[in-house]
C-alpha positions in Angstrom: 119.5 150.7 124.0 116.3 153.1 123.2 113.5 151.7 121.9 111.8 153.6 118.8 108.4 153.6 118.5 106.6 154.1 115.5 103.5 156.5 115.1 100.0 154.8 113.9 100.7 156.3 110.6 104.1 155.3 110.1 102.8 151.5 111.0 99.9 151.7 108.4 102.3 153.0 105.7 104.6 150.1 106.2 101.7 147.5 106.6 100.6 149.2 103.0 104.3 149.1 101.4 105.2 145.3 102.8 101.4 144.3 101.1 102.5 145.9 97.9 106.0 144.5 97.9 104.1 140.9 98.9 101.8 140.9 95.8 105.1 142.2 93.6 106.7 139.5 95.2 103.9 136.8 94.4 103.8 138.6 90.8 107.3 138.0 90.5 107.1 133.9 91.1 104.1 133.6 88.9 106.2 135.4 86.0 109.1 132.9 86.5 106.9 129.8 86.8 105.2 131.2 83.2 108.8 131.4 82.1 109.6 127.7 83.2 106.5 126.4 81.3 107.7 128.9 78.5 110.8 127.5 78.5 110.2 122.9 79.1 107.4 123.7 76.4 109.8 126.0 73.4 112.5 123.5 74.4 111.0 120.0 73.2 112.5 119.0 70.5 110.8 119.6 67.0 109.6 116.3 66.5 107.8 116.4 70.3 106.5 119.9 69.8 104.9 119.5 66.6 103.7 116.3 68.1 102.0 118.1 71.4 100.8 120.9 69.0 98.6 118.4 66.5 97.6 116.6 69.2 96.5 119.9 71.2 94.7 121.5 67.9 95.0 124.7 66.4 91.9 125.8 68.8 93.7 124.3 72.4 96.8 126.1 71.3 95.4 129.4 70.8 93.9 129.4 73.8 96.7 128.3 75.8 98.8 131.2 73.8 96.4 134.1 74.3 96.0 132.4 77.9 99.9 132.7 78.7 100.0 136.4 77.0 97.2 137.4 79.1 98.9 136.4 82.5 102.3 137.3 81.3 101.4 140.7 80.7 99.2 141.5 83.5 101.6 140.2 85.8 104.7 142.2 83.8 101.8 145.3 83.9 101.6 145.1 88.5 105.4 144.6 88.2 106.0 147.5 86.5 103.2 149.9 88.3 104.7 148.4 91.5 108.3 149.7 90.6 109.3 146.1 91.1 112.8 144.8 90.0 111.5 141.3 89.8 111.4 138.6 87.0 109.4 139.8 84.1 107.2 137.0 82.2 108.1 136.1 78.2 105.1 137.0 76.2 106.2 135.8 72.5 106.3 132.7 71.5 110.0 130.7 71.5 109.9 129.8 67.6 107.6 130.7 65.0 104.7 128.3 64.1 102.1 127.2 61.1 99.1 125.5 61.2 97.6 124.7 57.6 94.1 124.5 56.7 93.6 120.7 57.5 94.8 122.5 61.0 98.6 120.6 61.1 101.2 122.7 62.7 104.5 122.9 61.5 107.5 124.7 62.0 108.3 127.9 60.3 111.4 128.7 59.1 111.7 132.3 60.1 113.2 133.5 63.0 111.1 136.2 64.2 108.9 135.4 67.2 105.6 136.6 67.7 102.9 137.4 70.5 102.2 134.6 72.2 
């Protein structure tokens, strides 16, 4: 068997790729655990949601929205710069919301989801 050597250069570029494809990687788990949380917190039942929502307050879950849409799309953005085929994060929210003026959330009634 002959044994191949690589140049310096070629061994930089593929210390340079297997970084990038480790941070796509890493990208890539952070979008799926965003979609787990995405998915335990959309899929309580109506009752429970609206219950964790008026207990949060219309402040706490704005924040934890624009929060999850901030991570979501930077880590969709590396993904796509990197050329990765990983998991992409959700970024709108799994059923449309209200919050009143007294700041009570209910649940809308239309089906179109927005940012979250």
């Amino acid at each position: 068997m002959e044994l191949v050597t690589k140049t310096q250069l070629e061994q930089d570029l593929d210390a340079l790729l297997e970084n990038i494809n480790t941070a796509a990687l890493a990208a890539s788990a952070t979008a799926q655990t965003l979609n787990n949380a995405h998915a335990a917190f959309w899929g309580l039942p109506d009752d429970r949601l609206i219950a964790v929502l008026n207990s949060l307050g219309a402040e706490k879950v704005q924040s934890m929205f624009d929060e999850h849409f901030a991570i979501a799309s930077a880590c969709n953005a590396f993904m796509d710069a990197a050329a990765h085929d990983g998991v992409r994060a959700i970024t709108i929210r799994g059923r449309e919301i209200a919050v009143d003026a007294n700041g009570v959330f209910s649940l809308s009634t239309t089906d179109t989801p927005s940012a979250s």
